[in-house]
C-alpha positions in Angstrom: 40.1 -71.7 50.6 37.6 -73.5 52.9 36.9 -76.4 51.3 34.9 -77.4 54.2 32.5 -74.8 52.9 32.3 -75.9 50.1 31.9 -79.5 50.9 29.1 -78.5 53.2 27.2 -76.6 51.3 27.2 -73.2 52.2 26.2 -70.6 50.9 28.0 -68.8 47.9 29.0 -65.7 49.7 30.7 -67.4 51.9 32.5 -69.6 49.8 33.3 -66.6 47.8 34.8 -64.6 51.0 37.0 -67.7 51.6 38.3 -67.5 48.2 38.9 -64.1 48.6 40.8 -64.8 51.7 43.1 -67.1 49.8 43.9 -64.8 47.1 44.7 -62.3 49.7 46.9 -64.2 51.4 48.4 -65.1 48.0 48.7 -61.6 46.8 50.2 -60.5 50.1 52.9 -63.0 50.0 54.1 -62.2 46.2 54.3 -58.5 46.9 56.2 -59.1 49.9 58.5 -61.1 48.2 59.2 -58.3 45.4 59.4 -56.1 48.1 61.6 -58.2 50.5 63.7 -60.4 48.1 63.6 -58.7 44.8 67.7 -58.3 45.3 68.3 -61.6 46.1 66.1 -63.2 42.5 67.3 -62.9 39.1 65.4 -61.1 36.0 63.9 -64.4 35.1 62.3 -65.3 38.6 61.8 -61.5 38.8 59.9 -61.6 35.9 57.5 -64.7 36.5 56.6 -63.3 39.9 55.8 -59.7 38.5 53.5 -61.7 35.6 51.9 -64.1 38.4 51.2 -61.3 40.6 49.4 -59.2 38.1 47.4 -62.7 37.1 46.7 -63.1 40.6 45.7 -59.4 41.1 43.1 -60.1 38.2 41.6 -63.1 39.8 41.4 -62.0 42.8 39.2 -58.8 41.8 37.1 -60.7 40.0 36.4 -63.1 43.1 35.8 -59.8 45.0 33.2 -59.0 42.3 31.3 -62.0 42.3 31.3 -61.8 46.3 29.7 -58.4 45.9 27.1 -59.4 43.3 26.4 -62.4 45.8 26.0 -60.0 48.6 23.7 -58.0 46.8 21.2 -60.5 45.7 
Protein backbone atom coordinates (compact mmCIF):
# COMPACT_ATOMS: atom_id res chain seq x y z
CA UNK A 1 0.00 0.00 0.00
CA UNK A 2 0.98 3.69 -0.32
CA UNK A 3 0.98 4.86 2.93
CA UNK A 4 2.12 8.07 1.67
CA UNK A 5 -1.29 8.38 0.29
CA UNK A 6 -2.75 7.84 2.96
CA UNK A 7 -0.70 10.02 5.15
CA UNK A 8 -1.22 12.82 2.68
CA UNK A 9 -4.56 12.81 2.34
CA UNK A 10 -5.64 11.82 -0.83
CA UNK A 11 -8.32 10.99 -2.09
CA UNK A 12 -10.14 7.58 -1.40
CA UNK A 13 -9.91 6.20 -4.81
CA UNK A 14 -6.68 6.33 -4.81
CA UNK A 15 -5.89 4.94 -1.70
CA UNK A 16 -8.26 2.30 -2.61
CA UNK A 17 -6.28 1.52 -6.07
CA UNK A 18 -3.01 1.26 -3.93
CA UNK A 19 -4.61 -1.27 -1.80
CA UNK A 20 -5.71 -3.01 -4.67
CA UNK A 21 -2.27 -2.98 -5.99
CA UNK A 22 -0.97 -4.69 -2.81
CA UNK A 23 -3.45 -7.42 -2.77
CA UNK A 24 -2.60 -8.02 -6.30
CA UNK A 25 0.75 -8.32 -5.80
CA UNK A 26 -0.10 -10.56 -2.80
CA UNK A 27 -2.41 -12.74 -4.66
CA UNK A 28 0.02 -13.04 -7.53
CA UNK A 29 2.79 -14.30 -5.34
CA UNK A 30 0.52 -17.10 -3.42
CA UNK A 31 -0.71 -18.53 -6.72
CA UNK A 32 2.66 -18.64 -8.08
CA UNK A 33 3.85 -20.38 -5.19
CA UNK A 34 0.99 -23.22 -5.53
CA UNK A 35 1.84 -23.21 -8.96
CA UNK A 36 5.71 -23.22 -8.70
CA UNK A 37 6.43 -24.93 -5.39
CA UNK A 38 3.37 -26.85 -4.48
CA UNK A 39 5.89 -30.18 -4.81
CA UNK A 40 8.40 -28.99 -2.82
CA UNK A 41 5.49 -27.96 0.56
CA UNK A 42 3.85 -30.49 2.60
CA UNK A 43 -0.10 -30.88 3.06
CA UNK A 44 0.03 -28.69 6.02
CA UNK A 45 1.88 -25.58 4.42
CA UNK A 46 -0.17 -26.72 1.31
CA UNK A 47 -3.10 -26.26 3.16
CA UNK A 48 -2.58 -22.78 4.93
CA UNK A 49 -1.55 -21.22 1.59
CA UNK A 50 -4.69 -22.70 -0.28
CA UNK A 51 -6.90 -21.15 2.95
CA UNK A 52 -4.88 -17.66 2.87
CA UNK A 53 -5.18 -17.44 -0.80
CA UNK A 54 -8.92 -17.83 -0.92
CA UNK A 55 -8.98 -15.19 2.34
CA UNK A 56 -6.94 -13.03 0.29
CA UNK A 57 -9.00 -13.50 -2.94
CA UNK A 58 -12.06 -12.26 -0.67
CA UNK A 59 -10.39 -9.13 0.48
CA UNK A 60 -9.11 -8.27 -2.37
CA UNK A 61 -12.58 -8.24 -4.26
CA UNK A 62 -14.02 -6.43 -1.82
CA UNK A 63 -11.23 -3.62 -1.98
CA UNK A 64 -12.01 -3.75 -5.84
CA UNK A 65 -15.63 -3.07 -4.89
CA UNK A 66 -15.20 -0.25 -2.80
CA UNK A 67 -12.74 1.30 -5.44
CA UNK A 68 -15.60 1.07 -7.88
CA UNK A 69 -18.29 2.56 -5.69
CA UNK A 70 -15.56 5.38 -5.03
CA UNK A 71 -15.15 5.81 -8.64
CA UNK A 72 -18.62 6.11 -9.23
CA UNK A 73 -19.60 8.77 -6.84
Amino acid sequence: MDVKAALTGKDREAILKSCEFGEDVAKDTYEKALENEIENLNLEQQTMIKAHHALLKVDHDKVKSMRNLAMAD
